[in-house]
PDB file of N, CA, C and O in Angstrom:
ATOM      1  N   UNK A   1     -43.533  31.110  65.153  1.00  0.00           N
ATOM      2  CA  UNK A   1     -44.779  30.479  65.597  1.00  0.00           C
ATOM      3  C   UNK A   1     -44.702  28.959  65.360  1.00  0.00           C
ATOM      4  O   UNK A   1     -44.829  28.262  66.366  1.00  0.00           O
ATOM      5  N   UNK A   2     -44.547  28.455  64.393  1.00  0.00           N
ATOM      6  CA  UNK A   2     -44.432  27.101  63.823  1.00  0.00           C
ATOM      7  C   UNK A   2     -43.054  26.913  64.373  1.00  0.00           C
ATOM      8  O   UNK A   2     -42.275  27.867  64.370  1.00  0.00           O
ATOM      9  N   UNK A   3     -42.658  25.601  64.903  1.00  0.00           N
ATOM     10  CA  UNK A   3     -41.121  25.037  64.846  1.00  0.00           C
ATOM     11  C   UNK A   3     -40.457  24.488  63.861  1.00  0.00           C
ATOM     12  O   UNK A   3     -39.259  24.755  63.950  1.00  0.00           O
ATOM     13  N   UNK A   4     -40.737  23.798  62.908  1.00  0.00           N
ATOM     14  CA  UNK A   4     -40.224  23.786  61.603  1.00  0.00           C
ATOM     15  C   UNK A   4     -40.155  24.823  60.607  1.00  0.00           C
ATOM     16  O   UNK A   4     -41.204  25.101  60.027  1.00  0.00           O
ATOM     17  N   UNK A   5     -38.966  25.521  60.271  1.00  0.00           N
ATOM     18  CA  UNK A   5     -38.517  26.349  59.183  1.00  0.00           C
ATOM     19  C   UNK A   5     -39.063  25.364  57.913  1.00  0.00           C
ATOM     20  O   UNK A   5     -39.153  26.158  56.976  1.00  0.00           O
ATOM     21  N   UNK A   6     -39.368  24.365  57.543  1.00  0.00           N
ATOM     22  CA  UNK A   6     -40.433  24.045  56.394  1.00  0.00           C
ATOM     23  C   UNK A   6     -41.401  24.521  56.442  1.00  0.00           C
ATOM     24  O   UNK A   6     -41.693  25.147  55.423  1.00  0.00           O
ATOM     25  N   UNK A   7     -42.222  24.525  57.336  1.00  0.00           N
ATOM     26  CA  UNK A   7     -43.620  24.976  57.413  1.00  0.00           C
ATOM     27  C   UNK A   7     -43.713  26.320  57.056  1.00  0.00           C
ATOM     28  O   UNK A   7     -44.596  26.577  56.237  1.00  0.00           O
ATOM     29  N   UNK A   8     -43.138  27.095  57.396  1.00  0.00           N
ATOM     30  CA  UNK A   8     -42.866  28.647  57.477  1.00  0.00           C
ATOM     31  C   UNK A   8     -42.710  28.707  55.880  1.00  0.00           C
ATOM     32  O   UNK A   8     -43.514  29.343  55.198  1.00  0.00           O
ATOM     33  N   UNK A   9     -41.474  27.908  55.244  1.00  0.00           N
ATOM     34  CA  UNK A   9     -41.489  28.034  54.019  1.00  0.00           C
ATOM     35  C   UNK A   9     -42.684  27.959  53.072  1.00  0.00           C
ATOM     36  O   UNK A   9     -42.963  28.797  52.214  1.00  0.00           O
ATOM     37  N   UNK A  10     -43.435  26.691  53.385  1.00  0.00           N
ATOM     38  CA  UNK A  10     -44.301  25.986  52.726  1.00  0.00           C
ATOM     39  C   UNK A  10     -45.318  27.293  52.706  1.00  0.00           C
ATOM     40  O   UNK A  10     -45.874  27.548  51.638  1.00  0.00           O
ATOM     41  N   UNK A  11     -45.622  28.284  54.076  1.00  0.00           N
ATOM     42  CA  UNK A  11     -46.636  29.147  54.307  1.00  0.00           C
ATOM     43  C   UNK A  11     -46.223  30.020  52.755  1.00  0.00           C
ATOM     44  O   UNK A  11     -46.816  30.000  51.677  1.00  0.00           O
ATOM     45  N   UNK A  12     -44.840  30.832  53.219  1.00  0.00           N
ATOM     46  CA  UNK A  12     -44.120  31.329  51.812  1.00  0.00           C
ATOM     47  C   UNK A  12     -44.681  31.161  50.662  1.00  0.00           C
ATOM     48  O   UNK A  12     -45.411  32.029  50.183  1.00  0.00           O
ATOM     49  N   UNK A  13     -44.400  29.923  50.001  1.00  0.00           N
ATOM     50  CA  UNK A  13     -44.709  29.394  48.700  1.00  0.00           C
ATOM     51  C   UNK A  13     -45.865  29.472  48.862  1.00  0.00           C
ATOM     52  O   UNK A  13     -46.048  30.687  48.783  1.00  0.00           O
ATOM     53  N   UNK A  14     -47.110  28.877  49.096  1.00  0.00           N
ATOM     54  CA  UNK A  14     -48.288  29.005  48.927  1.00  0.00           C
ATOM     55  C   UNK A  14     -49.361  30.615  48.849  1.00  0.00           C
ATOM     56  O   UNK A  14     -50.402  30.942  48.279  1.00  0.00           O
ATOM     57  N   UNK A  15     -47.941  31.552  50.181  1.00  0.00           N
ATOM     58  CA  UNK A  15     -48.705  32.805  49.804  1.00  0.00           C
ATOM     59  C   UNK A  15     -48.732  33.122  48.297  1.00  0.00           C
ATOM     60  O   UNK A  15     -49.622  33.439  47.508  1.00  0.00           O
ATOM     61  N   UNK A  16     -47.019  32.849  48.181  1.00  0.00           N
ATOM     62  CA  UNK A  16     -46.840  33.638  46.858  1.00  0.00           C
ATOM     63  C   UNK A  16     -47.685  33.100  45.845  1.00  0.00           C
ATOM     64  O   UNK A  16     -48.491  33.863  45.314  1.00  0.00           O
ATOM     65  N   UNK A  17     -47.627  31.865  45.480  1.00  0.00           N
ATOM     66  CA  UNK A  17     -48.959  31.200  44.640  1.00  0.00           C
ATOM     67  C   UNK A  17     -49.909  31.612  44.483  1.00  0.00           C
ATOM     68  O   UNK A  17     -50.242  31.960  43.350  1.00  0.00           O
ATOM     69  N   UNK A  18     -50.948  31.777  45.822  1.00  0.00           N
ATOM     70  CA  UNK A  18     -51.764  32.532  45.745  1.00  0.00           C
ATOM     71  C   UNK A  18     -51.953  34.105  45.328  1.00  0.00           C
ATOM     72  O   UNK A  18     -52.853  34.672  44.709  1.00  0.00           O
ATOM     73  N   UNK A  19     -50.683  34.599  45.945  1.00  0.00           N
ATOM     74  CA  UNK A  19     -50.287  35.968  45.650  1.00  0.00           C
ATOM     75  C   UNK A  19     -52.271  37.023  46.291  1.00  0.00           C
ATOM     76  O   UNK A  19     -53.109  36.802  47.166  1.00  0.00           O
ATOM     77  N   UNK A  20     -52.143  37.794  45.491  1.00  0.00           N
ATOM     78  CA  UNK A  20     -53.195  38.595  46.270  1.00  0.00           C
ATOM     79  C   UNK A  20     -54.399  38.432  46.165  1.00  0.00           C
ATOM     80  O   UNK A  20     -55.266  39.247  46.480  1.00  0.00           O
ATOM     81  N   UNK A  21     -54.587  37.101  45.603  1.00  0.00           N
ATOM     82  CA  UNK A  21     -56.068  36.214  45.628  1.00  0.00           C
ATOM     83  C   UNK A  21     -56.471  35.988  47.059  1.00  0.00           C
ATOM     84  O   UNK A  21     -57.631  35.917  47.463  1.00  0.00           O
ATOM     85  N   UNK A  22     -55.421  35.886  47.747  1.00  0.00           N
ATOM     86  CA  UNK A  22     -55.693  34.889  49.077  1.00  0.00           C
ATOM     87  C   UNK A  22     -55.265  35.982  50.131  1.00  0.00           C
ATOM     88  O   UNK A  22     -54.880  35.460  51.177  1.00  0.00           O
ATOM     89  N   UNK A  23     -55.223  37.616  50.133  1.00  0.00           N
ATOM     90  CA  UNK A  23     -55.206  38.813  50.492  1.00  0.00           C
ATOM     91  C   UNK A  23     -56.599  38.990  51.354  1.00  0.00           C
ATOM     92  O   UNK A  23     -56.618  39.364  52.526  1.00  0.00           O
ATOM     93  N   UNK A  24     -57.457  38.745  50.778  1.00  0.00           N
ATOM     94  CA  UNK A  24     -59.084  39.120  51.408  1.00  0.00           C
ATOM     95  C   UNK A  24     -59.316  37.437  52.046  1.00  0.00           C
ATOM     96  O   UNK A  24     -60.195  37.440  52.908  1.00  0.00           O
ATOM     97  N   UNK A  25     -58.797  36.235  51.831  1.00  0.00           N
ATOM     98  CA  UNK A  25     -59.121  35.358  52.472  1.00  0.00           C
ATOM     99  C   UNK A  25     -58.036  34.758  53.217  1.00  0.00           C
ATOM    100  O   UNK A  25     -58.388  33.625  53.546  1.00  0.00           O
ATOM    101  N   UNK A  26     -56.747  35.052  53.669  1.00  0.00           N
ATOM    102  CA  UNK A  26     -55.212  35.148  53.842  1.00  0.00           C
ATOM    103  C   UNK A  26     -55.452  34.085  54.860  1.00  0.00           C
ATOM    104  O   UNK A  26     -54.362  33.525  54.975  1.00  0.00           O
ATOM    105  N   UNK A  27     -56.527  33.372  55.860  1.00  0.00           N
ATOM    106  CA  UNK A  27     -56.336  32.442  56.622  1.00  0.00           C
ATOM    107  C   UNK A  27     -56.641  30.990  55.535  1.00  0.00           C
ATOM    108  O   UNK A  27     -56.312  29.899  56.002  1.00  0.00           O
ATOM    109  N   UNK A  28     -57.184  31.023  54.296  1.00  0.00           N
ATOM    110  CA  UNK A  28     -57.069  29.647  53.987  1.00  0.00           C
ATOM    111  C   UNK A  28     -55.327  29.155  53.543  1.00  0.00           C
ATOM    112  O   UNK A  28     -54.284  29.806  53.606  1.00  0.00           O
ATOM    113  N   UNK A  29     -55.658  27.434  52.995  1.00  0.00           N
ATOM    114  CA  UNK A  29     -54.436  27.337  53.270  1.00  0.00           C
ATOM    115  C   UNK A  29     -54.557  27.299  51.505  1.00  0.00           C
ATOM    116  O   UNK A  29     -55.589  27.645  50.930  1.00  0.00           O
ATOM    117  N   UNK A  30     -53.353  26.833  50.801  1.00  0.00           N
ATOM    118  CA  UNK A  30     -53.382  26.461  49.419  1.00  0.00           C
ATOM    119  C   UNK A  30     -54.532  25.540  48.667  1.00  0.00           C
ATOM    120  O   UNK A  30     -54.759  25.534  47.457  1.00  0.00           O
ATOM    121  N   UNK A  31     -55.218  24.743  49.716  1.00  0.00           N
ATOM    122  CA  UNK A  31     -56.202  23.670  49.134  1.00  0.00           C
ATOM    123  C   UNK A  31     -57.547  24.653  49.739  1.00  0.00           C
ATOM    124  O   UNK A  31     -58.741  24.527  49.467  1.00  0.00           O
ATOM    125  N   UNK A  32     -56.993  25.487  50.495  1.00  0.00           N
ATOM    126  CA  UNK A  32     -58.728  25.919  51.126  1.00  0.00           C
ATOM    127  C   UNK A  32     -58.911  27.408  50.126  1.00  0.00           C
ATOM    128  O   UNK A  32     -59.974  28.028  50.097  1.00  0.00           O
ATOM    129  N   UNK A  33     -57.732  27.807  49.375  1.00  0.00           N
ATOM    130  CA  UNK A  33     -58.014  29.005  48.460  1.00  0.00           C
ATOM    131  C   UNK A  33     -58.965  28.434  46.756  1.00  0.00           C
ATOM    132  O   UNK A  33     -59.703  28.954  45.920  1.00  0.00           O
ATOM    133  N   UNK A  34     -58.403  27.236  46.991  1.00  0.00           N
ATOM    134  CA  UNK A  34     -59.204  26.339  45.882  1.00  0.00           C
ATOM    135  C   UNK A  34     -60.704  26.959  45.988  1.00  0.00           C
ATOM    136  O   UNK A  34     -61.331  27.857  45.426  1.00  0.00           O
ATOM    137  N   UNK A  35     -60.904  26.155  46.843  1.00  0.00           N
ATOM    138  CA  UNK A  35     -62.485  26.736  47.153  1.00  0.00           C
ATOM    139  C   UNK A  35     -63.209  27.770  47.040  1.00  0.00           C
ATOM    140  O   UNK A  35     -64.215  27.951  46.355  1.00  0.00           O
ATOM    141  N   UNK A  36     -62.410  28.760  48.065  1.00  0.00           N
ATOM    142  CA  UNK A  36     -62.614  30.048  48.286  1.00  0.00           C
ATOM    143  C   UNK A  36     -62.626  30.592  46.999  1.00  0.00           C
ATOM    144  O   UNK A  36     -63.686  31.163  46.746  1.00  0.00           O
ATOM    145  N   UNK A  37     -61.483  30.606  45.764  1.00  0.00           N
ATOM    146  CA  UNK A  37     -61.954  31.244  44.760  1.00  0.00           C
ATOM    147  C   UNK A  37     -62.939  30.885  43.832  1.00  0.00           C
ATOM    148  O   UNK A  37     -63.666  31.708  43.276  1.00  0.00           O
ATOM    149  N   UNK A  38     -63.002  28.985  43.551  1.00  0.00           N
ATOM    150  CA  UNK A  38     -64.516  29.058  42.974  1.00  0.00           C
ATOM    151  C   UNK A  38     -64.951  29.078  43.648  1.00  0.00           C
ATOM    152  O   UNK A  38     -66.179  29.137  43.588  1.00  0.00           O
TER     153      UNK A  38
END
């Protein structure tokens, strides 16, 4: 979907970060799970 293999990565890392916090909200990004969890 994305043309940069960074981006794809970056998606990667941030899932895993989030890990299954960001499961029920899986479209934010790393700064928008901020939120979402407080």
């Amino acid at each position: 979907m994305t043309k940069n293999p960074v981006e794809l990565v970056e998606k990667r890392i941030s899932r895993v970060k989030s890990g299954s916090r960001l499961s029920s909200t899986g479209q934010t990004n790393g700064k928008g799970h901020r939120n979402g969890c407080v």
